[in-house]
DRENFI-956694 format. One line per field, with one value per residue: residue number from 1; residue in one letter; y, x, z of N, C-alpha, C in turn. Coordinates in nm, 2 decimals, padded with zeros to 4 digits. Layout:
<paros>
resi: (NUM ...)
resn: (A ...)
n_north: (Y ...)
n_east: (X ...)
n_up: (Z ...)
ca_north: (Y ...)
ca_east: (X ...)
ca_up: (Z ...)
c_north: (Y ...)
c_east: (X ...)
c_up: (Z ...)
</paros>
This chain:
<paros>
resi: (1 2 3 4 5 6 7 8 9 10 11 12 13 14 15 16 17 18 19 20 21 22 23 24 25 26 27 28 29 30 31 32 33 34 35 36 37 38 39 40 41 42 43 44 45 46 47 48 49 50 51 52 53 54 55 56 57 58 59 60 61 62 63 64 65 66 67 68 69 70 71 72 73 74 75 76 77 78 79 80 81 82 83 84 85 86 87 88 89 90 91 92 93 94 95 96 97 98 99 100 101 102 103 104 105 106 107 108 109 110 111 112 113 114 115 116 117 118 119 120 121 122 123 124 125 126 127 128 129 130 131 132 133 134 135 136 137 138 139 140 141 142 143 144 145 146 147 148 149 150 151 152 153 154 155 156 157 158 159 160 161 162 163 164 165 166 167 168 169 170 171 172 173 174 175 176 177 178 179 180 181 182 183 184 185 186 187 188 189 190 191 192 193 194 195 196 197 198 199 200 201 202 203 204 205 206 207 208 209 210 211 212 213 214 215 216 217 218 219 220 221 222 223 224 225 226 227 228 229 230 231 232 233 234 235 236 237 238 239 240 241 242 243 244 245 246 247 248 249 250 251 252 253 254 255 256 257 258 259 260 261 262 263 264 265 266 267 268 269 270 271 272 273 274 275 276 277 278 279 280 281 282 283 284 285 286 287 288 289 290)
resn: (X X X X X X X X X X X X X X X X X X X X X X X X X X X X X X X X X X X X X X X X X X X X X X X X X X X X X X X X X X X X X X X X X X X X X X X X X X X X X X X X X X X X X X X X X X X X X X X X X X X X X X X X X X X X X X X X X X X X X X X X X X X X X X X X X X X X X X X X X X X X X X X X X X X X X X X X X X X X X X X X X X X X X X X X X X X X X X X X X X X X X X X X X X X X X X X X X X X X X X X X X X X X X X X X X X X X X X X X X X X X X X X X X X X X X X X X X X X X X X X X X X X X X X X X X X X X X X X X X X X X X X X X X X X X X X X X X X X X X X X X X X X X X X X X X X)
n_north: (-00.12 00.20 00.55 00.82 01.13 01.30 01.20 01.16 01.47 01.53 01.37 01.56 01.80 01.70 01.66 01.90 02.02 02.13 02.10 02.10 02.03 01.86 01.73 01.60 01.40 01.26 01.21 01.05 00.82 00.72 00.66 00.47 00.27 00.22 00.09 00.11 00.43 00.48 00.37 00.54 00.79 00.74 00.73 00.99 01.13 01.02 01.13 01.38 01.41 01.28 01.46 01.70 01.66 01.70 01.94 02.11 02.38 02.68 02.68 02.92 03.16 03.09 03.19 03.16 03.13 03.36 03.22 02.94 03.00 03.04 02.82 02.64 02.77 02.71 02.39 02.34 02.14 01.86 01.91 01.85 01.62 01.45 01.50 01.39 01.13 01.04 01.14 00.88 00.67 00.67 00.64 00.35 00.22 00.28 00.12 -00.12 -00.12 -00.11 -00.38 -00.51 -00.46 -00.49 -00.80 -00.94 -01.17 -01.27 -01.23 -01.55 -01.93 -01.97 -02.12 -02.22 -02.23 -02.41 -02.65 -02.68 -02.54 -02.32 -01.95 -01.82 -01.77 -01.71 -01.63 -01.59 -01.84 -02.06 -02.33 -02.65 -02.81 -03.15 -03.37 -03.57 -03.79 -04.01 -04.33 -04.50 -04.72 -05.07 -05.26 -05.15 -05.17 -05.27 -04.99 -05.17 -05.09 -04.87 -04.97 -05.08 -04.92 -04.78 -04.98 -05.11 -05.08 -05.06 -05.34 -05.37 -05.37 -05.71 -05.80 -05.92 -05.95 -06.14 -06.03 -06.01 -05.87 -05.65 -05.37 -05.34 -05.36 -05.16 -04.92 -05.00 -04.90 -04.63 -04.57 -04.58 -04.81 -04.89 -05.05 -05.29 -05.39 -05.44 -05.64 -05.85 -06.19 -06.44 -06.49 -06.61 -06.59 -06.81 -07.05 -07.17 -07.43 -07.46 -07.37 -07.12 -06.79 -06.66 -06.77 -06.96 -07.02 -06.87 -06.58 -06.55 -06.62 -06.40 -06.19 -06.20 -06.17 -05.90 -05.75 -05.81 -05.66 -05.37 -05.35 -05.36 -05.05 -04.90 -04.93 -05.10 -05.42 -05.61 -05.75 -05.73 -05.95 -06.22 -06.20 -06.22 -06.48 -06.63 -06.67 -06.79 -07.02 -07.15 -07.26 -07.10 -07.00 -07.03 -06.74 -06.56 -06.69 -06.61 -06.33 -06.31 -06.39 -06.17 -05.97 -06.04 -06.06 -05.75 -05.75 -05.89 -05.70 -05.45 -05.52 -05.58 -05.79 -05.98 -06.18 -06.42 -06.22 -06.22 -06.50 -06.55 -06.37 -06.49 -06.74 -06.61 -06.53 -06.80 -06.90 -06.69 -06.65 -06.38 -06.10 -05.86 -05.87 -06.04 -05.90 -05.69 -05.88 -05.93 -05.71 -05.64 -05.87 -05.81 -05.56 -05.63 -05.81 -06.07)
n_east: (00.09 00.05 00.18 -00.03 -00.09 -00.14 00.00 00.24 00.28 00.21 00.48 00.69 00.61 00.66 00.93 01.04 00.96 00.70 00.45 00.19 00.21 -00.01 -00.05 00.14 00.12 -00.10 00.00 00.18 00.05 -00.05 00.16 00.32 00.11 00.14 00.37 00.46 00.49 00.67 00.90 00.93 00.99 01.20 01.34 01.37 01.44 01.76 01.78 01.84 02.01 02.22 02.30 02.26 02.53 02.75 02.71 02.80 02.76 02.83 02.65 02.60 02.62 02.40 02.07 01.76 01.44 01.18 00.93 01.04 01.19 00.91 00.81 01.00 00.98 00.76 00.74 00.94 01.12 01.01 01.01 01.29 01.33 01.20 01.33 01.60 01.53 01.42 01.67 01.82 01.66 01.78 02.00 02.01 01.87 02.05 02.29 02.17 02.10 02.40 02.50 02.34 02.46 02.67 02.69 02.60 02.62 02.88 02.95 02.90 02.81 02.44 02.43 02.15 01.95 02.08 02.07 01.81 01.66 01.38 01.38 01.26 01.01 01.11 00.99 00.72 00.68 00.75 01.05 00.91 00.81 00.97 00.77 00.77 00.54 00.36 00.31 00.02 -00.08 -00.14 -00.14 -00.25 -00.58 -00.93 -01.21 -01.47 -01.70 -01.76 -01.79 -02.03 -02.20 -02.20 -02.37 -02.58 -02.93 -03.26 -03.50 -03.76 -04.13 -04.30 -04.59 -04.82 -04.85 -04.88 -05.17 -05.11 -04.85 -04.91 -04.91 -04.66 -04.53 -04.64 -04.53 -04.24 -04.23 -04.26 -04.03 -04.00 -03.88 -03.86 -04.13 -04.12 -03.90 -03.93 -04.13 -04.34 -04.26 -04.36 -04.65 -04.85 -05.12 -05.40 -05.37 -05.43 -05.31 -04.99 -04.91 -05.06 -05.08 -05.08 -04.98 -04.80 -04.55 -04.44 -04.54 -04.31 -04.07 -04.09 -04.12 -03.85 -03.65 -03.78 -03.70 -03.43 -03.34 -03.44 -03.33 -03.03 -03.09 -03.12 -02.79 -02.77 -02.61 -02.55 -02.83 -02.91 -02.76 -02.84 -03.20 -03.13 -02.99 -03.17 -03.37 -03.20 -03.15 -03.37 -03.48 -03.54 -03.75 -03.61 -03.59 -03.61 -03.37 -03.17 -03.20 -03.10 -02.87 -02.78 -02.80 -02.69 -02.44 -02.41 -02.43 -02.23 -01.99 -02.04 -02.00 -01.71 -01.63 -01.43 -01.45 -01.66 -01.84 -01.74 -01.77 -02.01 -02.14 -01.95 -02.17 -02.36 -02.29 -02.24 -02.43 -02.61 -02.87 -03.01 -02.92 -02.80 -02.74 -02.56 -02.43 -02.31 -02.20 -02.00 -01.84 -01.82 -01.65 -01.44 -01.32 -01.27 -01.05 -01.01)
n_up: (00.00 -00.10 00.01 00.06 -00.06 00.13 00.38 00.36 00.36 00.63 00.72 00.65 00.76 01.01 00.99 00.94 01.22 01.20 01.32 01.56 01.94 02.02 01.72 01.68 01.86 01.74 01.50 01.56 01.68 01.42 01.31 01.43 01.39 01.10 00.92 00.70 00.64 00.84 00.76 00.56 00.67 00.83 00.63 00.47 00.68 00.66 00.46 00.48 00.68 00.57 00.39 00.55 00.72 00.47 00.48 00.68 00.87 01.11 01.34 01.49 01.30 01.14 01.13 01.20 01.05 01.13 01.16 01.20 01.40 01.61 01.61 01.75 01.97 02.04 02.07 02.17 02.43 02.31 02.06 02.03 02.11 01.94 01.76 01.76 01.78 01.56 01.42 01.53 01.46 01.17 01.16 01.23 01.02 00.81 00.91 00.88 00.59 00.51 00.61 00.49 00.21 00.27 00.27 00.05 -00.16 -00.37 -00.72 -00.92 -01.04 -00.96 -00.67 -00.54 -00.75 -00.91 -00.73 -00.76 -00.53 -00.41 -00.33 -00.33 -00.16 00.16 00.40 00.40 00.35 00.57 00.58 00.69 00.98 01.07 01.24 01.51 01.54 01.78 01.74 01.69 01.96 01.93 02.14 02.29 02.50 02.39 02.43 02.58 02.69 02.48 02.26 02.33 02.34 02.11 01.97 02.09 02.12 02.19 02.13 01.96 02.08 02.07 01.81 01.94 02.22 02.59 02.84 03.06 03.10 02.96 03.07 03.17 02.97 02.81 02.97 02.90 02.68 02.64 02.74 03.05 03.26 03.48 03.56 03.42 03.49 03.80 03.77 03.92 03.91 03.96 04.05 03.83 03.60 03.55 03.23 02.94 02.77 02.60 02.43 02.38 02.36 02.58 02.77 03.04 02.96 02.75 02.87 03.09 02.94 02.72 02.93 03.10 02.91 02.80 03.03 03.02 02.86 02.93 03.16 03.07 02.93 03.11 03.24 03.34 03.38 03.53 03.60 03.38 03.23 03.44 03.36 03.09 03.03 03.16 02.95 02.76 02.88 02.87 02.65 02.36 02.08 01.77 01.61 01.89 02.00 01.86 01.90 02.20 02.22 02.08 02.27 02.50 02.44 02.43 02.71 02.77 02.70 02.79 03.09 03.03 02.95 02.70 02.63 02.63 02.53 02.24 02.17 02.17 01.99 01.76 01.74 01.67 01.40 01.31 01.28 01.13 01.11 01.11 00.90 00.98 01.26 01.20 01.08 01.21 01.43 01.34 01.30 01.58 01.66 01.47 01.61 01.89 01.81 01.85)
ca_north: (00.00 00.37 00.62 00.95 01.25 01.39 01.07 01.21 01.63 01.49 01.34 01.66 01.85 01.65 01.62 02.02 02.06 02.29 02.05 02.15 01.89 01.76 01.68 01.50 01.27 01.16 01.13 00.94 00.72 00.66 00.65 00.30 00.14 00.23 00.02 00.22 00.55 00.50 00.34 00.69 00.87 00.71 00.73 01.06 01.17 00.98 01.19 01.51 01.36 01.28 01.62 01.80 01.59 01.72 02.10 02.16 02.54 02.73 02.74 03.08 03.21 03.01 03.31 03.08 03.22 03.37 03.12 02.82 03.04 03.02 02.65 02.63 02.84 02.62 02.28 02.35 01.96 01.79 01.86 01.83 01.48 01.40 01.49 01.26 00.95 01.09 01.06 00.73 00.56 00.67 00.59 00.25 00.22 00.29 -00.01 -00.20 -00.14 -00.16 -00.51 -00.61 -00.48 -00.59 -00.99 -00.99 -01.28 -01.26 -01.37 -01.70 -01.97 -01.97 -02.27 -02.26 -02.24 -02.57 -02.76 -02.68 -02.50 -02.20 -01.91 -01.62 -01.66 -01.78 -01.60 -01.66 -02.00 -02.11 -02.47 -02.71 -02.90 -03.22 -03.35 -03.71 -03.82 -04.13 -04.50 -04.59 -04.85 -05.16 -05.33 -05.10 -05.27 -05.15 -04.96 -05.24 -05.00 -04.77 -05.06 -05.16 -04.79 -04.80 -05.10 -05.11 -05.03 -05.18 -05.39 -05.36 -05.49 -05.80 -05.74 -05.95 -06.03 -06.18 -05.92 -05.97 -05.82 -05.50 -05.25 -05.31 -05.32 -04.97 -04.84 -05.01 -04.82 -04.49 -04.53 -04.61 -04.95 -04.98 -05.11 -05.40 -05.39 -05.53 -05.72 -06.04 -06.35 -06.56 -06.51 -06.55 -06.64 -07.00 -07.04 -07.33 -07.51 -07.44 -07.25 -06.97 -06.65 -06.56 -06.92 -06.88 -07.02 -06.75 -06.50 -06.58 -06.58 -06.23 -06.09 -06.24 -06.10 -05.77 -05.74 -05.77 -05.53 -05.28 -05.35 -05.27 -04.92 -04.84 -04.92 -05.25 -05.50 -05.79 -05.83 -05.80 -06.12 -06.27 -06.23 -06.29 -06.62 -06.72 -06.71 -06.90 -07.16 -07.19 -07.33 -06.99 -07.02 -06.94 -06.60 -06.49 -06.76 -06.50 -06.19 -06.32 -06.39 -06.03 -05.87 -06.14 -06.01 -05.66 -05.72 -05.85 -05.60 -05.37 -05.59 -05.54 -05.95 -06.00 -06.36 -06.45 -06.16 -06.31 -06.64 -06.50 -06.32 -06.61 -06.84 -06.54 -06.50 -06.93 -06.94 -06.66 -06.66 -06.21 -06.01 -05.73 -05.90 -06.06 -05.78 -05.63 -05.94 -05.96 -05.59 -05.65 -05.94 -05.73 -05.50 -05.68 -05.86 -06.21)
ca_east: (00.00 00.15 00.14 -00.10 00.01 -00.15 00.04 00.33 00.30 00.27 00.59 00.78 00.59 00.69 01.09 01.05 00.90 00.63 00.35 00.14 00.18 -00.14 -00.07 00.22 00.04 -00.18 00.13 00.28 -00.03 -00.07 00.33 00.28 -00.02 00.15 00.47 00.51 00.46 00.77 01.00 00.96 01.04 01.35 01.43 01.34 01.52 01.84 01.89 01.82 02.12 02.37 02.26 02.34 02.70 02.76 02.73 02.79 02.75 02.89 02.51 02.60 02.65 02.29 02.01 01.64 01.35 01.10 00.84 01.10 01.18 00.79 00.80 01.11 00.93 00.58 00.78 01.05 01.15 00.96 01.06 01.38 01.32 01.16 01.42 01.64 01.40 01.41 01.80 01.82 01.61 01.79 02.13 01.99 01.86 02.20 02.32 02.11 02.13 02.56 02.50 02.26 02.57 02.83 02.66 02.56 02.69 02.97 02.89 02.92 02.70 02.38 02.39 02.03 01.90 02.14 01.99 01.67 01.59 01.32 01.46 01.16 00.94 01.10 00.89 00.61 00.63 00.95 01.07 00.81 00.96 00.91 00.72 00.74 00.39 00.45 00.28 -00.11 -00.03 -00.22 -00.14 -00.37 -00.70 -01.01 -01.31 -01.58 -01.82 -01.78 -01.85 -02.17 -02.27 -02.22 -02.49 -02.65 -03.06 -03.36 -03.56 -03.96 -04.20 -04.39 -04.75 -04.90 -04.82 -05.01 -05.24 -05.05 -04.77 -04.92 -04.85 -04.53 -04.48 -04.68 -04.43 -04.10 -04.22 -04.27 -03.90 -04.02 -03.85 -03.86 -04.25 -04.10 -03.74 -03.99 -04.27 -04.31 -04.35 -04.39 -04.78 -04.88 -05.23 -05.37 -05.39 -05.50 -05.22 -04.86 -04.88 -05.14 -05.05 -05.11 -04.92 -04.70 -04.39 -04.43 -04.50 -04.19 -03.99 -04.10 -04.09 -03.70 -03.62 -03.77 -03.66 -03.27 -03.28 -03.46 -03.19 -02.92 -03.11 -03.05 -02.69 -02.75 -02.55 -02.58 -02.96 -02.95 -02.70 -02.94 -03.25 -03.10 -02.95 -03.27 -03.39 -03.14 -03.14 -03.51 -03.49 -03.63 -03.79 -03.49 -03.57 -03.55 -03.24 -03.08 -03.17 -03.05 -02.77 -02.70 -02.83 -02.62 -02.27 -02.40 -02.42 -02.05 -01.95 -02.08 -01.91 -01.58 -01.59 -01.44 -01.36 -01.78 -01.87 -01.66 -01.76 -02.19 -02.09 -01.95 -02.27 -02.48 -02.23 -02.22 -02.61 -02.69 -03.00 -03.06 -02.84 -02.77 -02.67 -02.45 -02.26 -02.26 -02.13 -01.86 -01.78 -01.75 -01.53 -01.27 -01.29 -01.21 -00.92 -01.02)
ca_up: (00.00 -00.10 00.09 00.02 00.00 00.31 00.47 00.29 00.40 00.74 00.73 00.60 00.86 01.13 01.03 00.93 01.36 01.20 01.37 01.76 02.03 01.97 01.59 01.71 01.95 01.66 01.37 01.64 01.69 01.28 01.28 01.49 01.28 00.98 00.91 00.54 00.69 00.96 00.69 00.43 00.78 00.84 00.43 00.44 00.76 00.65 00.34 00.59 00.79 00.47 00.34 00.67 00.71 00.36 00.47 00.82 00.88 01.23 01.43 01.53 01.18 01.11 01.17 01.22 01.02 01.22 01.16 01.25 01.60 01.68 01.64 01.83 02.10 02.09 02.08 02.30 02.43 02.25 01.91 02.05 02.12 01.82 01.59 01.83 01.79 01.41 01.40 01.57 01.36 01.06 01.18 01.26 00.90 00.74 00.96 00.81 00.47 00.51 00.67 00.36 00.08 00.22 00.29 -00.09 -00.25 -00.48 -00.86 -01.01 -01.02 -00.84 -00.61 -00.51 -00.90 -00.96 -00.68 -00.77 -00.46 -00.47 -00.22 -00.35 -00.04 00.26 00.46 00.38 00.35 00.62 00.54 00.77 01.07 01.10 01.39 01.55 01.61 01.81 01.61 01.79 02.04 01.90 02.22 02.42 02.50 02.34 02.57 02.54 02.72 02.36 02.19 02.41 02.31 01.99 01.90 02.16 02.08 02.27 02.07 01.98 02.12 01.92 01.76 02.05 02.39 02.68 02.87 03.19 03.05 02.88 03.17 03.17 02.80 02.76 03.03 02.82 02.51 02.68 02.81 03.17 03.29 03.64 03.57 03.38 03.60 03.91 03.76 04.00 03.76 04.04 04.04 03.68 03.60 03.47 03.11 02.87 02.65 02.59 02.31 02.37 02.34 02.72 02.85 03.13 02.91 02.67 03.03 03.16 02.81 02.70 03.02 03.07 02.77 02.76 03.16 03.00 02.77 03.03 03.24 02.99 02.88 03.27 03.28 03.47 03.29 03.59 03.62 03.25 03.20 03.51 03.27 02.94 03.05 03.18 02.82 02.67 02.94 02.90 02.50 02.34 01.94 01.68 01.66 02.03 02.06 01.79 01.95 02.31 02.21 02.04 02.37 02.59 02.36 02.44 02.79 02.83 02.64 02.89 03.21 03.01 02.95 02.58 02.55 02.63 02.41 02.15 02.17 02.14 01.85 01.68 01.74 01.56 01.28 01.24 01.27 00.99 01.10 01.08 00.87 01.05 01.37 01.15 01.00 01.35 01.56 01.31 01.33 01.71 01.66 01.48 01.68 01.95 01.73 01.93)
c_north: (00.12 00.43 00.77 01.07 01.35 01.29 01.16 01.38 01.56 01.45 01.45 01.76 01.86 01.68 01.80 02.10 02.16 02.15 02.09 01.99 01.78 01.69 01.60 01.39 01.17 01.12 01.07 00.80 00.58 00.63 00.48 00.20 00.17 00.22 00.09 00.36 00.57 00.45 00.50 00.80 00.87 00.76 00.88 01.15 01.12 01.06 01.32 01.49 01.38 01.45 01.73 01.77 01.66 01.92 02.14 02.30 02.57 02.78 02.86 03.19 03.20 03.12 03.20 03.17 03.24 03.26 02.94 02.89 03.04 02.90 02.60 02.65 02.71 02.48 02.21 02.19 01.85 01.75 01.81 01.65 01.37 01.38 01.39 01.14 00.95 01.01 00.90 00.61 00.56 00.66 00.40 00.12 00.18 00.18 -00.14 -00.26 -00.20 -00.24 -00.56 -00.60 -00.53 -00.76 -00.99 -01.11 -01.26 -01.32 -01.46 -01.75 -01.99 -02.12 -02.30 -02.30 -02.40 -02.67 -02.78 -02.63 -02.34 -02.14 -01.79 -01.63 -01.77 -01.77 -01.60 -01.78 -02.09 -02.27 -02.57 -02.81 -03.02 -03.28 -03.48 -03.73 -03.93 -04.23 -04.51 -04.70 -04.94 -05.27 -05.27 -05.16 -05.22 -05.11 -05.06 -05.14 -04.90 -04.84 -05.11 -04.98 -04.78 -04.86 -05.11 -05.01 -05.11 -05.22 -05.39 -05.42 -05.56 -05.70 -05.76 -06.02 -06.03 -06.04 -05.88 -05.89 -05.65 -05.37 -05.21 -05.29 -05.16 -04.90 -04.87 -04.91 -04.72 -04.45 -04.55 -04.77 -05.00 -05.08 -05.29 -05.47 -05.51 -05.61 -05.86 -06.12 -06.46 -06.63 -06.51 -06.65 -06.76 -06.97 -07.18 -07.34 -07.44 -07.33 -07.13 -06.86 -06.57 -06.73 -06.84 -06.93 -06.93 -06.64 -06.49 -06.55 -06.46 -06.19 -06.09 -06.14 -05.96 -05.71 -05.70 -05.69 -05.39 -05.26 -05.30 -05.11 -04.87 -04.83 -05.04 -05.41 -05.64 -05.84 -05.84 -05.89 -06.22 -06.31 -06.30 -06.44 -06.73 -06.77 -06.78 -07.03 -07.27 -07.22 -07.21 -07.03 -06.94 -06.82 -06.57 -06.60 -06.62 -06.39 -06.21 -06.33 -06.25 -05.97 -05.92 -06.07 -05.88 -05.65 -05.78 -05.81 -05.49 -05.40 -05.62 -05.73 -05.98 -06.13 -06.42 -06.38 -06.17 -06.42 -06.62 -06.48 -06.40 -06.70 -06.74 -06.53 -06.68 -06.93 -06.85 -06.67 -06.48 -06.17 -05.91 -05.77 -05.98 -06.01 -05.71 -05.73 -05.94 -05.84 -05.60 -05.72 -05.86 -05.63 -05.50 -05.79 -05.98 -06.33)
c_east: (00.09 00.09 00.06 00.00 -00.01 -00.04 00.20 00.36 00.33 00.41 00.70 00.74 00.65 00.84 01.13 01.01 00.77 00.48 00.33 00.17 00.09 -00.16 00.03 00.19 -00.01 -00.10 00.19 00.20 -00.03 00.08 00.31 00.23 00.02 00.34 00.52 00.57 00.65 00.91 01.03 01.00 01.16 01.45 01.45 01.48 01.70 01.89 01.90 01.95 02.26 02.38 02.36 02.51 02.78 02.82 02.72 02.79 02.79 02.68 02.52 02.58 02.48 02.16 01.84 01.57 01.26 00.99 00.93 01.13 01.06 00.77 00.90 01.04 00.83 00.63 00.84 01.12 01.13 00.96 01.20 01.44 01.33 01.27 01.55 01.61 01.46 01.58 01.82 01.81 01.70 01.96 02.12 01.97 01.94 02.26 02.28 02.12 02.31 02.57 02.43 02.38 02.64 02.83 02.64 02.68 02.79 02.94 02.93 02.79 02.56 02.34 02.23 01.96 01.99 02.08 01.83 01.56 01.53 01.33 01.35 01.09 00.99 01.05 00.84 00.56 00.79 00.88 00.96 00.91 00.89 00.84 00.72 00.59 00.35 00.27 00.13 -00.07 -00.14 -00.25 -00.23 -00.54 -00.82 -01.10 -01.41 -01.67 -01.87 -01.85 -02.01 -02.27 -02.32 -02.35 -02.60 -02.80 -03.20 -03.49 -03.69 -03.97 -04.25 -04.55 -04.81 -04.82 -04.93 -05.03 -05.15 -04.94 -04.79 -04.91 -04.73 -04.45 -04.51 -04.56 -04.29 -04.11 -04.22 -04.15 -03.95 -04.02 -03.85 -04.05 -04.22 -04.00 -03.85 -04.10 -04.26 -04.39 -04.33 -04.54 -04.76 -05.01 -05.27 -05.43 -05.41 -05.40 -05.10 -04.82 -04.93 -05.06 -05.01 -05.06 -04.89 -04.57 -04.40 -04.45 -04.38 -04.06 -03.93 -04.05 -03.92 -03.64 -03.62 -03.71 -03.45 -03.24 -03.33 -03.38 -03.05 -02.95 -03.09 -02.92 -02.67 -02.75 -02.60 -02.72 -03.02 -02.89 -02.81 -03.05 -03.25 -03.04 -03.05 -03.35 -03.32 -03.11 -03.23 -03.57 -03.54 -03.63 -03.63 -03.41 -03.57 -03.47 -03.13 -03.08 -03.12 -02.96 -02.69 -02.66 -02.75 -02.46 -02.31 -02.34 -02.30 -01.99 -01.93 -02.01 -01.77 -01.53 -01.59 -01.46 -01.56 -01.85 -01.88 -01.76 -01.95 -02.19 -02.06 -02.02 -02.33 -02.40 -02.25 -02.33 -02.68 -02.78 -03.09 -02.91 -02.75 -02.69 -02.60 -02.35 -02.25 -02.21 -01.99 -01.79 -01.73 -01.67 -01.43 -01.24 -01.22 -01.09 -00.92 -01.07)
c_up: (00.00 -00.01 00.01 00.05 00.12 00.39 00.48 00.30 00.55 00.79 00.72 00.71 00.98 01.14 00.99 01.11 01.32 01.26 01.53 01.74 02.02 01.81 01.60 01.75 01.84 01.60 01.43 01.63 01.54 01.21 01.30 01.42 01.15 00.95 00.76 00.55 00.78 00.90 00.61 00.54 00.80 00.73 00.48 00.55 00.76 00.57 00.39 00.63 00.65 00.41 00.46 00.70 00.58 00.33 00.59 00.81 01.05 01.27 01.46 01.37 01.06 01.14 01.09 01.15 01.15 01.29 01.23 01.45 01.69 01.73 01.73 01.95 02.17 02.10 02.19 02.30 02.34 02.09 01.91 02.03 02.03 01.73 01.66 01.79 01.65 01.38 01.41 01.50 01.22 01.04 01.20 01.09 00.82 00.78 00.90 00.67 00.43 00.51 00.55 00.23 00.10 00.26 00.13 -00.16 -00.41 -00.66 -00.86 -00.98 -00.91 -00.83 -00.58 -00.60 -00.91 -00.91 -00.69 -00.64 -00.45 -00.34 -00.27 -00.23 00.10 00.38 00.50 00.43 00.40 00.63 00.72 00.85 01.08 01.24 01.39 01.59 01.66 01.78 01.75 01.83 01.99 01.99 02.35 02.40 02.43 02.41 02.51 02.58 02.60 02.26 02.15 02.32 02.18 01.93 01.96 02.18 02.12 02.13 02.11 02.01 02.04 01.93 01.89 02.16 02.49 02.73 03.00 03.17 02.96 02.95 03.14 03.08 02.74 02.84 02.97 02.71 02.54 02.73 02.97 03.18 03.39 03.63 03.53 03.44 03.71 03.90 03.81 03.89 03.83 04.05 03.90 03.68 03.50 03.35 03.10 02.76 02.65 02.49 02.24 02.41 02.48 02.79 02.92 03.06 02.84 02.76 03.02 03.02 02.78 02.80 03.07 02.99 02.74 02.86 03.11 02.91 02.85 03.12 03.16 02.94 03.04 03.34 03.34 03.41 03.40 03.61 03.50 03.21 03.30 03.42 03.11 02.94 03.08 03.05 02.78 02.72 02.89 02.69 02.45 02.17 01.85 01.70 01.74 02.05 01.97 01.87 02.12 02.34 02.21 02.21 02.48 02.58 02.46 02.59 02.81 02.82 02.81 03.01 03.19 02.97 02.81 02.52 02.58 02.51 02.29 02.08 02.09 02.03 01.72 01.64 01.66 01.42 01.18 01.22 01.17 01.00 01.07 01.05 00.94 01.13 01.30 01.12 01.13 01.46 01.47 01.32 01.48 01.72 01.64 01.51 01.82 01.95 01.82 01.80)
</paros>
């Protein structure tokens, strides 16, 4: 960005002292936030300096115009100062630039151009460090409880279940499990034949069943292995032998127990009986690399 030429009077102003105190303050302020501004100061004030070295004159011999004696008067210290700061910087300058001619590289060939190395912005863009970023330990264990989270999703209810059972099923589906958590299935009322709808081996089944997955949506991994084991003791149809199993894995997942988990997992993967819990016990297998 150039500089304007008000940017630009300012500057001549300032190294001439014909600026008030208060116009100082501010060219000092826009001196700061302006990194262009404070370099053409220095330039400027440098060739002030070789100029004056150039033609010393006897100060006494030197007769101030009027207008520079006012500013003298109304400055006093402070321009004093300034043209101080003013020098400084432009002695500092000259150091600078001396230090950049006399490092310049002697001709001949340029080595960087041979190697094929590009030296226009190093700046910009400085050479990148490398960083060790130390190798994933494959020997650290994996969190089964992330695992359990991961998959872990309570299963619908069926179309029909016995009637004794519909309190506690309206309260599983509403998210309220302690109804089904404490339902005594010690009383259960007398039915006709083995294979009605409202038996007590189908009672007792379901309620097992739905009891260990209510138990796992509450965090309570041991009275859901309790339950879900009672199912699979108790011969359960195909389908709920499949899904007791899933919910069985989940729950030793959850109790941090891989090698049972495992082993569930593998009976739903050999049995191919539901997809899904296929491609999800085998994902938990290799995940747990057993």
């Amino acid at each position: 960005m150039s500089l304007t030429n008000e940017q630009y009077k300012k500057i001549i102003l300032f190294l001439d002292a014909e600026m008030e105190p208060e116009e100082m303050d501010a060219f000092e302020e826009e001196l700061a936030a302006n990194p262009e501004m404070r370099a053409q100061l220095d330039f400027e004030q440098s060739v002030r300096n070789n100029f004056a070295q150039q033609h010393i004159t006897n100060p006494a011999d030197t007769i101030p115009s009027k207008k520079n004696a006012a500013t003298a008067t109304t400055t006093g210290k402070i321009t004093s100062m300034r043209n101080w700061m003013a020098i400084g910087a432009a002695v500092i300058t000259a150091c600078i630039l001396i230090t950049v001619l006399w490092k310049k590289p002697a001709t001949g060939p340029d080595i960087t151009k041979a190697n094929g190395i590009d030296t226009t912005d190093k700046k910009r863009n400085p050479i990148p460090i490398a960083v060790n970023v130390p190798a994933k330990d494959s020997s650290k264990p994996i969190d089964l409880t992330l695992l359990f989270k991961q998959y872990f999703k309570k299963d619908a209810l069926p179309e029909d279940y016995p009637l004794f059972l519909a309190e506690a099923f309206l309260d599983y589906e509403s998210g309220k499990y302690t109804t089904l958590q404490q339902l005594d299935l010690s009383q259960l009322p007398q039915t006709r034949g083995e294979m009605n709808a409202g038996s007590e081996e189908t009672i007792l089944r379901l309620a097992h069943y739905y009891k260990g997955i209510a138990f796992l949506q509450t965090n309570n991994a041991k009275d859901a292995l309790i339950s879900l084991n009672w199912v699979l003791k108790n011969n359960p149809e195909k389908a709920m032998l499949t899904k007791t199993q899933w919910y069985l894995a989940l729950a030793y997942l959850k109790e941090n127990d891989s090698t049972r988990a495992t082993e569930l997992c593998n009976k739903i993967i050999s049995e191919n009986e539901n997809p899904i819990w296929v491609k999800n016990a085998k994902r938990i297998v290799d995940a747990i690399g057993k």
